[in-house]
ZAMARGU-4260 file (C-alpha; in steps of 0.2 Angstrom, whole numbers, plus 5000, padded with zeros to 4 digits):
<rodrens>
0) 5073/4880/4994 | 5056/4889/5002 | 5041/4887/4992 | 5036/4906/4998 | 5039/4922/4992
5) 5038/4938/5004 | 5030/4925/5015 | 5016/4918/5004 | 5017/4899/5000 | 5011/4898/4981
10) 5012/4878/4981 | 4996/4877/4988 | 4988/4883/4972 | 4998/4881/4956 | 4988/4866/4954
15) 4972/4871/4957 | 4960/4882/4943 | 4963/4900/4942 | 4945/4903/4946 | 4947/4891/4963
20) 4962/4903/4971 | 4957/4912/4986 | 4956/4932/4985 | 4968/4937/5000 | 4958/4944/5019
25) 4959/4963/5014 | 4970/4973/5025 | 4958/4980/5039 | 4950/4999/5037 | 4959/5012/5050
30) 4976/5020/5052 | 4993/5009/5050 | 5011/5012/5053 | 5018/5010/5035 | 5034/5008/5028
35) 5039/5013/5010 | 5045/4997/4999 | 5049/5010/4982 | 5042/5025/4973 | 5044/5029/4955
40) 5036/5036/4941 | 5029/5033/4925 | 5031/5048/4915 | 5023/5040/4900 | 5006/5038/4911
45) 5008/5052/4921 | 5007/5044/4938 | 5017/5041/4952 | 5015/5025/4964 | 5022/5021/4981
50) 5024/5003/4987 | 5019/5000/5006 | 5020/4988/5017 | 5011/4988/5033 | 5020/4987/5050
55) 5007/4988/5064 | 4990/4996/5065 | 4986/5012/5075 | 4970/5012/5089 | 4956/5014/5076
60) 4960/4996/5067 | 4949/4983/5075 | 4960/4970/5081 | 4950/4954/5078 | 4953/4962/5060
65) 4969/4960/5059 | 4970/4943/5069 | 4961/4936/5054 | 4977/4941/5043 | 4983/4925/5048
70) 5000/4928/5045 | 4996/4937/5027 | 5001/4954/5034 | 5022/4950/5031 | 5019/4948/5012
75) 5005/4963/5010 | 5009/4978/5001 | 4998/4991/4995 | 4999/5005/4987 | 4998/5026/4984
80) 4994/5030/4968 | 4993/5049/4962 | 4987/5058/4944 | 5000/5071/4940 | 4985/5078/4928
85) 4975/5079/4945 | 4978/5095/4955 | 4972/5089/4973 | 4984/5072/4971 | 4998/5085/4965
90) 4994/5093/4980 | 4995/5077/4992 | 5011/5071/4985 | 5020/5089/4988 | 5015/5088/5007
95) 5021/5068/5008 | 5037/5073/5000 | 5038/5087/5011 | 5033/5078/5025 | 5047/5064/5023
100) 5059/5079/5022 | 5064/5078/5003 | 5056/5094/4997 | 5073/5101/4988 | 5074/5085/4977
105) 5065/5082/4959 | 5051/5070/4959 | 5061/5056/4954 | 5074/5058/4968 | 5061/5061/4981
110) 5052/5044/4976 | 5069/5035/4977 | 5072/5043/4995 | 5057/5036/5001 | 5063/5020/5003
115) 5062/5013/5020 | 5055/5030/5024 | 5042/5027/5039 | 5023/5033/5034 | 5006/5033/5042
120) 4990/5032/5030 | 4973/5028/5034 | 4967/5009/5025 | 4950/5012/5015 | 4939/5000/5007
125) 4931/5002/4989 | 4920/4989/4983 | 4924/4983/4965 | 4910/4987/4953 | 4916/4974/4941
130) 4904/4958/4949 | 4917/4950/4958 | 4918/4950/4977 | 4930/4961/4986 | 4937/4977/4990
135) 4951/4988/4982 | 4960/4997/4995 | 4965/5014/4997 | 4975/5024/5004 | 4970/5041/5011
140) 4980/5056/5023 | 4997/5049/5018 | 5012/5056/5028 | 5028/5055/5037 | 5023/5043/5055
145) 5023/5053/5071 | 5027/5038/5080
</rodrens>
C-alpha cells in the first residue's frame, strides 16, 4: 500500500509537530495550462469554487520556478473562488462558463460540466497578513485554454 496521496508522501510528517511541517514551494507567478478537477456551489455561502490542477506553465512562468517544484506539481491543486453577492466575479464566472461552451446550463450543471474541462489562468501571489510566512495564490483571467 503507497504511503502518498495525489503524489504527496505524508509519512514523512505524521510524527513530527505540527508547527515543524514544511509550507508547500508556492506554485510559481505566470500563466499555466490548467485542468478542472470539480466545480460546485455552496448556495448557503453564496460562492462558487473550481478545483485546478496545473498541467504545464505558459512562457511568462520562470522555469527555474517550476524546477523547484520538485515533483509537488502532480499533487497541486488551486483553486477559483467567485462571490455571487459580487457583480464583477458574477461577471468573470458568466464569461468562464461561456467560454468552456456551457452557457445554456444552470449554474450547477455548468460547474459539474467543467470537469476535465482544459483552462488557462494567470497564478498570482498574495502575502498572508496573518504573521505567517507565505503566499495565498490566486487566480486571475480564468478561461477556456487556446492551446
Amino acid at each position: 500500500m503507497s504511503n502518498e496521496t495525489e503524489g504527496y508522501n505524508w509519512t514523512s510528517i505524521i510524527d513530527q509537530a505540527v508547527d515543524a511541517w514544511p509550507e508547500p514551494t508556492p506554485i510559481p507567478t505566470g500563466h499555466w495550462h490548467l485542468k478542472v478537477k470539480s466545480g460546485k456551489i455552496d448556495k448557503s455561502k453564496g460562492r462558487a469554487m473550481i478545483a485546478l490542477a496545473p498541467v504545464a506553465p505558459m512562457d511568462d512562468v520562470d522555469a527555474d520556478e517550476v524546477a523547484k517544484l520538485n515533483g509537488e506539481l502532480e499533487s497541486t491543486t488551486v483553486f477559483a473562488s467567485f462571490n455571487m453577492a459580487r457583480q464583477d466575479d458574477v461577471t468573470r464566472l458568466k464569461q468562464l462558463v461561456k467560454s468552456l461552451g456551457l452557457g445554456e446550463f444552470g449554474l450547477e450543471d455548468a460547474l459539474k460540466g467543467m470537469k476535465g474541462a482544459d483552462t488557462a489562468g494567470e497564478i498570482v501571489h498574495t502575502p498572508k497578513n496573518d504573521g505567517t510566512d507565505g503566499v495565498y495564490i490566486n487566480i486571475r483571467r480564468l478561461g477556456a485554454f487556446a492551446g
